[in-house]
C-alpha positions as CSV (number, residue, x, y, z in Angstrom):
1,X,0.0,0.0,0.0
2,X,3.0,2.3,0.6
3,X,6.8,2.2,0.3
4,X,8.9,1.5,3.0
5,X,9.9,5.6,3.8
6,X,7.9,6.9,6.9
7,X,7.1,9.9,4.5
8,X,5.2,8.2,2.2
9,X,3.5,6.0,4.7
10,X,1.9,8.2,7.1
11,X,-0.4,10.3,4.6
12,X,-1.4,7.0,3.4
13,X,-2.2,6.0,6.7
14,X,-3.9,8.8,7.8
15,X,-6.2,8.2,4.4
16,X,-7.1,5.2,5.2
17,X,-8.3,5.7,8.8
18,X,-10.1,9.0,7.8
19,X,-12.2,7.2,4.6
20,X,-12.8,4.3,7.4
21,X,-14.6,6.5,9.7
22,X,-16.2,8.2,6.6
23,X,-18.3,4.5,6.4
24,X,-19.0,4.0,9.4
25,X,-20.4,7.1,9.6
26,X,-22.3,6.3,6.5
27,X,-20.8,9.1,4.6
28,X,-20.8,8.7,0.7
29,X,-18.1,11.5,0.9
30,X,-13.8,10.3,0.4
31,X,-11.2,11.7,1.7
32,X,-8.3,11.8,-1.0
33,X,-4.4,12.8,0.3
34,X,-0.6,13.2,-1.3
35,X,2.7,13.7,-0.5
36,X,5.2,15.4,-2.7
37,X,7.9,16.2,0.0
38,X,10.1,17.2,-2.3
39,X,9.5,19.7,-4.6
40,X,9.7,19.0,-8.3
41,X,11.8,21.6,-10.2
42,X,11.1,20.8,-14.1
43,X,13.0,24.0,-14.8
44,X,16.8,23.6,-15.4
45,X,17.2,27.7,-14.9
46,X,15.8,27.5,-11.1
47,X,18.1,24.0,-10.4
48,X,21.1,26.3,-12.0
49,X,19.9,29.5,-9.4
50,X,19.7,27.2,-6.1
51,X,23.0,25.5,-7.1
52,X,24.9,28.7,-7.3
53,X,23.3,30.8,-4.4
54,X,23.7,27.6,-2.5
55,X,27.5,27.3,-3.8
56,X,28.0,30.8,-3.0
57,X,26.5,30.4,0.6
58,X,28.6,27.8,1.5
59,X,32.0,29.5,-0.3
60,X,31.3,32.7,2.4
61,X,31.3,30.1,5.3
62,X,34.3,28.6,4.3
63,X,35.6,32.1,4.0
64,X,34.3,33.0,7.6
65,X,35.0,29.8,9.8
66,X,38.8,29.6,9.9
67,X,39.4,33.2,11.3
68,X,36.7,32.5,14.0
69,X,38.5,29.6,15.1
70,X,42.2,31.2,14.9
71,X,40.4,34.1,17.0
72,X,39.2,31.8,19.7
73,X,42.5,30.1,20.1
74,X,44.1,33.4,20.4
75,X,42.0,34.2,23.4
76,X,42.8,30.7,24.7
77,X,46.0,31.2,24.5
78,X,46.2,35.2,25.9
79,X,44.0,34.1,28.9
80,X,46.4,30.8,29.2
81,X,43.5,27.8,29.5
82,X,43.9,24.6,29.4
């Protein structure tokens, strides 16, 4: 009825419960549910965008990290800890 991914199962569930207490409240109506969890980008210009602000993003943290750390074991080593 559904794959073996927790994401997939549970709206499945959760359909099958609700249209179950749909009949035995002798309702004619159904209850119908999806999952798409991840969204599907058909464009190639969007996947291009993401990759490079997300390429981008990560180039500044690697820019920024190192001289945080260098800064902290400075103060390490001023204030002489262990």
């Amino acid at each position: 009825m559904c794959s073996a991914e927790p994401i997939n199962c549970f709206p499945v569930l959760v359909n099958i419960l609700s249209n179950t207490f749909l009949r035995l409240l002798n309702s004619t109506a159904r209850i119908r549910i999806w999952s798409e969890p991840l969204y599907n980008m058909q464009t190639p210009e969007v996947k291009n965008n993401i990759f490079f602000f997300c390429l981008s993003y990560m180039l500044f943290l690697a820019a920024g990290l190192p001289p945080h750390f260098a800064v902290s074991s400075m103060e390490d080593y001023k204030v002489k800890s262990v």
